[in-house]
Backbone as a printed PyTorch tensor [residue, N CA C, xyz], in Angstrom:
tensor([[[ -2.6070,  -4.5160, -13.6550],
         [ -2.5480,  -3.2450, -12.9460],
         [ -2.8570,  -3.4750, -11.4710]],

        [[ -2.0410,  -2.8080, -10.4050],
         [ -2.4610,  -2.9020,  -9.1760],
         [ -3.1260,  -2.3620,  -8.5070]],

        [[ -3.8360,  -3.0280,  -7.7830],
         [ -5.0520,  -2.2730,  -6.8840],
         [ -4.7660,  -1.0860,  -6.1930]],

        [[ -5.3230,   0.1970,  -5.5870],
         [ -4.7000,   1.0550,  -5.5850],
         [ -5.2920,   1.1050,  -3.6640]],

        [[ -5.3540,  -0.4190,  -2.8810],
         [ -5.6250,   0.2060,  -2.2010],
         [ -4.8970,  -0.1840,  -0.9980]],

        [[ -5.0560,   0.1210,   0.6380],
         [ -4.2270,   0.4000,   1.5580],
         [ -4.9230,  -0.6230,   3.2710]],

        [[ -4.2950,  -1.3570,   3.5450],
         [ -4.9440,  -1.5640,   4.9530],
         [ -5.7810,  -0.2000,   5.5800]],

        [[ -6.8900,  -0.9660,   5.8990],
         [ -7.3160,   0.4160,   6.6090],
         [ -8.5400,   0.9190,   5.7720]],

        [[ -8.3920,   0.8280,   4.5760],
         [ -9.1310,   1.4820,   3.4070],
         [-10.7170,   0.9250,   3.7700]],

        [[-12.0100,   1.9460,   3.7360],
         [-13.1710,   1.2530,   3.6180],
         [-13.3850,   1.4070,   1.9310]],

        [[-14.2420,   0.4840,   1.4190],
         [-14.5640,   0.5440,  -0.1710],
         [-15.5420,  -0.0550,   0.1930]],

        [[-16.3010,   0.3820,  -0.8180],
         [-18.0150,   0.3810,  -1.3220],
         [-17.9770,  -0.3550,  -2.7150]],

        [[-19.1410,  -1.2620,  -2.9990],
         [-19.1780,  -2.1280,  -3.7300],
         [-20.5540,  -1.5040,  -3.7940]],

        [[-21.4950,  -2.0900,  -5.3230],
         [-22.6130,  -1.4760,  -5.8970],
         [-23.0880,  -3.3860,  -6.2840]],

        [[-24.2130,  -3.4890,  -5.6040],
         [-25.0160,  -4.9530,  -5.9730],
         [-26.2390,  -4.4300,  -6.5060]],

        [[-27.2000,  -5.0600,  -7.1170],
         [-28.0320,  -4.5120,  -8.1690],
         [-28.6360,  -3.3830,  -7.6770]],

        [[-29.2820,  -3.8170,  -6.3700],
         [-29.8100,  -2.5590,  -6.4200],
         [-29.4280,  -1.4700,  -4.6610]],

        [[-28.2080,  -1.7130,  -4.6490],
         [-27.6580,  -1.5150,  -3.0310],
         [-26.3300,  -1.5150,  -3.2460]],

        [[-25.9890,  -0.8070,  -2.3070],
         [-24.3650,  -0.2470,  -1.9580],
         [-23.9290,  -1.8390,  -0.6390]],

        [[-22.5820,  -2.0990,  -0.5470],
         [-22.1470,  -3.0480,   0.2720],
         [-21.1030,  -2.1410,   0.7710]],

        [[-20.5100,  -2.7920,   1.8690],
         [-18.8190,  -1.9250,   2.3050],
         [-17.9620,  -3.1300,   2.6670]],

        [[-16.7910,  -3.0590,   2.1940],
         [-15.8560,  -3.8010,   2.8040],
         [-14.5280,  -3.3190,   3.2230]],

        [[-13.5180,  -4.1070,   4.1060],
         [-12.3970,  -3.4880,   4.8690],
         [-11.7220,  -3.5260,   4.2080]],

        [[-10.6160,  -3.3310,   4.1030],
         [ -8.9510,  -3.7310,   3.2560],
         [ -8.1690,  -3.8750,   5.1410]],

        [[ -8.1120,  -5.6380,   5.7360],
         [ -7.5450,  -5.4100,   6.7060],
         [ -6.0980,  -5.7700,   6.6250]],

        [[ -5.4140,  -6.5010,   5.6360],
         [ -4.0100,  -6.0210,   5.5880],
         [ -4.0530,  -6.5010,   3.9880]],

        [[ -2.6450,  -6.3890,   3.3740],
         [ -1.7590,  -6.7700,   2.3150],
         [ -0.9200,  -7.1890,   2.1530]],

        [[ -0.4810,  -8.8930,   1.4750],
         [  0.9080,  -9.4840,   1.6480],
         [  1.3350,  -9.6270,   0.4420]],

        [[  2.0950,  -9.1120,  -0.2180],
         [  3.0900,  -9.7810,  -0.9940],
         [  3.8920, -10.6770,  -1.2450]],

        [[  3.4080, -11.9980,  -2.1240],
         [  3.6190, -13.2940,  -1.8100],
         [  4.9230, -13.4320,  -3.8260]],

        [[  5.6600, -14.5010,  -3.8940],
         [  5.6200, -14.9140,  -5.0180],
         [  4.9410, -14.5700,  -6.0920]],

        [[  3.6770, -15.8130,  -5.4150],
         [  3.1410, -15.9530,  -6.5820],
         [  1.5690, -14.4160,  -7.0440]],

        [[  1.7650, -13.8750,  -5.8620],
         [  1.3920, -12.3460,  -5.9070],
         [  0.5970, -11.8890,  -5.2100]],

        [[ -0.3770, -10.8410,  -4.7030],
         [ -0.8210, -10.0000,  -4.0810],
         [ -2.5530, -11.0720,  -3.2810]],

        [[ -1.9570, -11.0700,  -1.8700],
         [ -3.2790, -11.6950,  -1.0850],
         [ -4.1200, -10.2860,  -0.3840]],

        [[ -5.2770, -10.1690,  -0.8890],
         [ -5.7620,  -9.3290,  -0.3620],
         [ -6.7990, -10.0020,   1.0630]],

        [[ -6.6030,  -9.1340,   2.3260],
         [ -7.1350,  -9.4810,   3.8310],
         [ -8.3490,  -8.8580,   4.0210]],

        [[ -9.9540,  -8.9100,   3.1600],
         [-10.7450,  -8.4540,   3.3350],
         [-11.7470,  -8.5700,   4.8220]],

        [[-12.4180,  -7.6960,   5.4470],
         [-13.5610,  -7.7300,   5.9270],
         [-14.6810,  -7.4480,   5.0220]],

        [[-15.8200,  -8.2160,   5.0280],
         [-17.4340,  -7.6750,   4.4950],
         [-18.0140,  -7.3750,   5.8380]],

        [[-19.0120,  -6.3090,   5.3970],
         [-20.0650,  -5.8340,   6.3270],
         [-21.4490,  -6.6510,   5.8840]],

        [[-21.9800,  -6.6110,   6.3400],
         [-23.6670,  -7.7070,   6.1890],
         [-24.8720,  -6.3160,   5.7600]],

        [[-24.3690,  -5.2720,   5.9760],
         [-25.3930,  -4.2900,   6.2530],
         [-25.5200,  -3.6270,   4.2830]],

        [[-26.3740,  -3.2100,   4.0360],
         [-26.7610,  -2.8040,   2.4850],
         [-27.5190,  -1.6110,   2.6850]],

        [[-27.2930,  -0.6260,   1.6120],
         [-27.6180,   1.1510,   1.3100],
         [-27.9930,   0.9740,   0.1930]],

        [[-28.6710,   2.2680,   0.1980],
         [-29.7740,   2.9880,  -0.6790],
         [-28.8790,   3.7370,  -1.4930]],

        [[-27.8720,   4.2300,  -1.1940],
         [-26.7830,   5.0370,  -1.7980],
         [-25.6140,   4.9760,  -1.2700]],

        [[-24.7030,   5.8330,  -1.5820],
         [-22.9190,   6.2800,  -1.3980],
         [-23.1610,   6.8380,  -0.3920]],

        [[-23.8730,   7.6060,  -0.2220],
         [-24.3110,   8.9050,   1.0820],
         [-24.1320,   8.0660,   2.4490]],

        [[-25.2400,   7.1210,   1.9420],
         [-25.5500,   6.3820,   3.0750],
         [-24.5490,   5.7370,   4.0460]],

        [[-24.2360,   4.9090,   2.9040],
         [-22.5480,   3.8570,   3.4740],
         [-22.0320,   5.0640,   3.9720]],

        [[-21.2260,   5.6700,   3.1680],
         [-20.4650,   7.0750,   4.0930],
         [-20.7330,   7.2220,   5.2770]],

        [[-22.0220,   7.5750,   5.3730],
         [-23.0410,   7.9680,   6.7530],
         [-23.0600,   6.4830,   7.6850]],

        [[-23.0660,   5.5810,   7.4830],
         [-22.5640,   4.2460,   8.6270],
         [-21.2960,   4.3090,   8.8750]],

        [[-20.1710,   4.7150,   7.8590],
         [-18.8590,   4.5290,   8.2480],
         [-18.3280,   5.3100,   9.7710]],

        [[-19.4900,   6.4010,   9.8170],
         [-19.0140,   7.3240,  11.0490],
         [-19.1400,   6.8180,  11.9210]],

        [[-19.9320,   5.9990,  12.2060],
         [-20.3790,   4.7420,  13.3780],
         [-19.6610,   3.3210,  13.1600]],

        [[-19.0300,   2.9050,  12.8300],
         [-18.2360,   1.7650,  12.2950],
         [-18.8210,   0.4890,  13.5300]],

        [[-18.7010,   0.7680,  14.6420],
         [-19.6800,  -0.1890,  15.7280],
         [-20.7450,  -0.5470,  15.4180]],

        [[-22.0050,   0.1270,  14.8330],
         [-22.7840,   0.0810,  14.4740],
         [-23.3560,  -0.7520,  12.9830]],

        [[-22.1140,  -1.2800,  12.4540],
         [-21.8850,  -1.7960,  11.5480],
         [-22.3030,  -3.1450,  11.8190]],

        [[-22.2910,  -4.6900,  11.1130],
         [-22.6260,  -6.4890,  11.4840],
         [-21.6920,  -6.9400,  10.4370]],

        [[-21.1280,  -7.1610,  10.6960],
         [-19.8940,  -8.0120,   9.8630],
         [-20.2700,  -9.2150,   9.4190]],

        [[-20.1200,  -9.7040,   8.2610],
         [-20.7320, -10.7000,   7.7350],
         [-20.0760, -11.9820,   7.6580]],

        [[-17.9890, -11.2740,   7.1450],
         [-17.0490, -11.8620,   6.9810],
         [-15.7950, -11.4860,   7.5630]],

        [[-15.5050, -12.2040,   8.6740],
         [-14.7510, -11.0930,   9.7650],
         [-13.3280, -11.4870,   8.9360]],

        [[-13.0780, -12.1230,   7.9000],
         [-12.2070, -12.3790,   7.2110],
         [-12.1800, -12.7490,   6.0480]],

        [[-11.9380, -12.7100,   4.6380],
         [-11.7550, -13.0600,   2.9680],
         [-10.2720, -12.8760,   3.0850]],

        [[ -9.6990, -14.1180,   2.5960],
         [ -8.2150, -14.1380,   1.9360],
         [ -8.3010, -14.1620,   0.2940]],

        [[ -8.2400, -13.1790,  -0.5190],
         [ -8.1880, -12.9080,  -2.1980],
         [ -7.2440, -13.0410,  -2.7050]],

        [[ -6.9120, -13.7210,  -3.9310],
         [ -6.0460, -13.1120,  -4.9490],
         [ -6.6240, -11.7860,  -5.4750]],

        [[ -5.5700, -11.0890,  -6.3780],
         [ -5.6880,  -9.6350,  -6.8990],
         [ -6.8240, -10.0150,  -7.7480]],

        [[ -6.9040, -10.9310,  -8.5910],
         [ -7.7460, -11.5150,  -9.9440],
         [ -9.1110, -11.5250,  -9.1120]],

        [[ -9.0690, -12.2390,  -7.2080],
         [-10.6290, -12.3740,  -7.2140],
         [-11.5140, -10.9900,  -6.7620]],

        [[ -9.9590, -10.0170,  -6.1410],
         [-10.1620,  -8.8830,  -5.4840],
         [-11.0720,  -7.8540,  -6.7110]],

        [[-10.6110,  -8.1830,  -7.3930],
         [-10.4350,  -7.0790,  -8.5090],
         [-11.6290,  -7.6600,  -9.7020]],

        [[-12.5010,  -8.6570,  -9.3890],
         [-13.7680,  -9.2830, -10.0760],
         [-15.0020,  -8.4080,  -9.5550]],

        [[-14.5630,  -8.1430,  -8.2120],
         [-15.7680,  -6.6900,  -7.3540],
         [-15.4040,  -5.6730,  -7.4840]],

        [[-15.5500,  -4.5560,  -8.6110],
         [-15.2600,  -3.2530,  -9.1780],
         [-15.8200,  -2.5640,  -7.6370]],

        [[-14.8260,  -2.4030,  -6.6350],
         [-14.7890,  -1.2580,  -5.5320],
         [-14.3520,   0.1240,  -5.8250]],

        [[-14.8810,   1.1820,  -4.6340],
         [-14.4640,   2.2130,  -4.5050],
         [-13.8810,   2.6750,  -2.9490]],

        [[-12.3530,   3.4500,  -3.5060],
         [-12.1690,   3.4430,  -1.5470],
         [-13.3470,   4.9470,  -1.4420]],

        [[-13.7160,   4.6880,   0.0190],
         [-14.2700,   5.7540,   0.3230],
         [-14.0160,   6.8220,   1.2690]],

        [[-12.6330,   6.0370,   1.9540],
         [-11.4560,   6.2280,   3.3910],
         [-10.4390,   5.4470,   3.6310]],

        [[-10.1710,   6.0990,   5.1240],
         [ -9.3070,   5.2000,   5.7160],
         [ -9.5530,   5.0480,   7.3580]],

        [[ -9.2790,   4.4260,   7.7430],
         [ -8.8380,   4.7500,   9.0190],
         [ -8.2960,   3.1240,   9.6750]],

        [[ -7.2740,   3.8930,  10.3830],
         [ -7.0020,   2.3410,  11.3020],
         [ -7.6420,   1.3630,  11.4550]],

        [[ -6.6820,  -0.2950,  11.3750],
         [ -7.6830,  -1.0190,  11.3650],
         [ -6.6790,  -1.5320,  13.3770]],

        [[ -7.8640,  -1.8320,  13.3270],
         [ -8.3850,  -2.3760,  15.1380],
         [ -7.3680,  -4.0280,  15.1340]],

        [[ -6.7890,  -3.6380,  16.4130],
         [ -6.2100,  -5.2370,  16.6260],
         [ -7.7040,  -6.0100,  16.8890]],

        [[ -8.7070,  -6.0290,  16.8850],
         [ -9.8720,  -7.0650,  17.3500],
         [-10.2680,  -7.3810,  15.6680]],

        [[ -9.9100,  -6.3890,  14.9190],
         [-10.3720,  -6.6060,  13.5050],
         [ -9.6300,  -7.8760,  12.7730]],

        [[ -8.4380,  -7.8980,  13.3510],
         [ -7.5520,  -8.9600,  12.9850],
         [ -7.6280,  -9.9830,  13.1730]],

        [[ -8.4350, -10.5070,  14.2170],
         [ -8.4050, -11.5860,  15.5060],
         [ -9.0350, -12.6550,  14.2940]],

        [[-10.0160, -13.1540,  13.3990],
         [ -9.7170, -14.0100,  12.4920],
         [ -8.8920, -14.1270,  11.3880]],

        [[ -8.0620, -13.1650,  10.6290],
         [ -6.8340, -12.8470,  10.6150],
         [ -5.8010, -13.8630,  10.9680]],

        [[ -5.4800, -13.6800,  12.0620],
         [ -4.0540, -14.3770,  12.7850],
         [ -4.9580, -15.3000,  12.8270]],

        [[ -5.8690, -16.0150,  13.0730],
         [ -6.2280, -16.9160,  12.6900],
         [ -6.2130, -18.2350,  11.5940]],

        [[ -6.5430, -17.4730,  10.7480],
         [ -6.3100, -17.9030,   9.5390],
         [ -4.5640, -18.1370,   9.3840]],

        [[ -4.3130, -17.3480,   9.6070],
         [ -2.4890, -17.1140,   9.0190],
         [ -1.7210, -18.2730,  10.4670]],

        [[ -2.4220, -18.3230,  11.4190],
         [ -2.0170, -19.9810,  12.3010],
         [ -2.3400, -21.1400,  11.6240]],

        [[ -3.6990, -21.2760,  11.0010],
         [ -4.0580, -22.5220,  10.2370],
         [ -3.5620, -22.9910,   9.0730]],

        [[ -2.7530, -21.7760,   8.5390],
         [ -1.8490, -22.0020,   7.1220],
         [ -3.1720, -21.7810,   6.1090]],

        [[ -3.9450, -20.9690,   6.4830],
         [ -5.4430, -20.7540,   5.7560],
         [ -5.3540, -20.6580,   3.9850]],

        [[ -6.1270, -21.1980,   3.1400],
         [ -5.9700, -20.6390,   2.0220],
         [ -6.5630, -19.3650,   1.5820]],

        [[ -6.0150, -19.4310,  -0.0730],
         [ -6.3530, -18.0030,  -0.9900],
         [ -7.2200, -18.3420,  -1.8350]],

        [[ -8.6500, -17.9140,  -1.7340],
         [ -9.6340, -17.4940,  -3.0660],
         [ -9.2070, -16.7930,  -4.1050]],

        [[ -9.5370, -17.4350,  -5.2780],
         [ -9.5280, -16.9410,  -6.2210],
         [-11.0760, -16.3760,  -7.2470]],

        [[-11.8010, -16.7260,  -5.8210],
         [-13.4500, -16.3990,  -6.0740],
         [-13.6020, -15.5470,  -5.8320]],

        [[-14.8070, -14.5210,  -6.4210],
         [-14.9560, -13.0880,  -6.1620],
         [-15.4160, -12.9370,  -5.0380]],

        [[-15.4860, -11.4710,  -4.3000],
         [-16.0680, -11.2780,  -3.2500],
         [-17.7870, -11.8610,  -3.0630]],

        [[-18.3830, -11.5210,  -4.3180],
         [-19.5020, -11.4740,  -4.4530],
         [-20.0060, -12.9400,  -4.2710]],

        [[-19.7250, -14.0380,  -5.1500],
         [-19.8780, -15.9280,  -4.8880],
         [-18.9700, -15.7700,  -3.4940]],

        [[-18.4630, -15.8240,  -2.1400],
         [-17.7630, -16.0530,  -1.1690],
         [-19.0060, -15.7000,  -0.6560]],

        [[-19.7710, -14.5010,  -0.4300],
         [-20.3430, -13.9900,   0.2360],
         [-22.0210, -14.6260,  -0.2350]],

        [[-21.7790, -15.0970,  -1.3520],
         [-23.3970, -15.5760,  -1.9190],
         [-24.2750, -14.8110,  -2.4010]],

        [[-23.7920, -13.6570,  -3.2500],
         [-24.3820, -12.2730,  -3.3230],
         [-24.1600, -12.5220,  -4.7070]],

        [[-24.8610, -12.9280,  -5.8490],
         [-25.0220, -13.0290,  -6.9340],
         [-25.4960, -11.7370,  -8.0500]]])
């Protein structure tokens, strides 16, 4: 089943005892199938409320992982929720095109082991 979500999209992730947020900064459709272009944020909530309540400030945010290249399988090992949308920023990209100059690879590791968040 496919992920239901969109460049742009913020989603909230639940770690034992804390909320996380991450980007959806683009989506490619490859062959061998769906690379998801994550950002992680470094920052952790008390609740849904909360994250919500940082998203309005998005500057205010510390990025942890200004880039994750996923398969759907590793995308989809971190049970997310979208919580929005909004444009994503040409500066958001900038490791991005990065990666996609270096011929970068695809994880098939969850968000959660990439990030060291057990």
């Amino acid at each position: 089943m496919a992920l239901p979500f969109s460049p742009g999209d913020d989603l909230v992730f639940q770690l034992e005892s804390a909320f996380a947020l991450l980007r959806v900064l683009a989506v490619e459709e490859r062959e061998e199938g769906t690379v998801w272009h994550i950002m992680a944020y470094e920052d952790f909530f008390p609740d849904i409320e909360s994250a919500e309540a940082a998203l309005q400030r998005p500057e205010s945010l510390t990025v942890r992982a200004s880039h994750l290249a996923l398969t759907d399988r590793a995308l989809s090992k971190t049970p997310a929720a979208r919580l929005g949308n909004r444009p994503v920023q040409e500066r958001e990209l900038k490791a991005y095109h990065e990666w996609r100059e270096k011929g970068g690879e695809v994880s098939d590791r969850s968000v959660l082991l990439l990030l060291g968040l057990r």
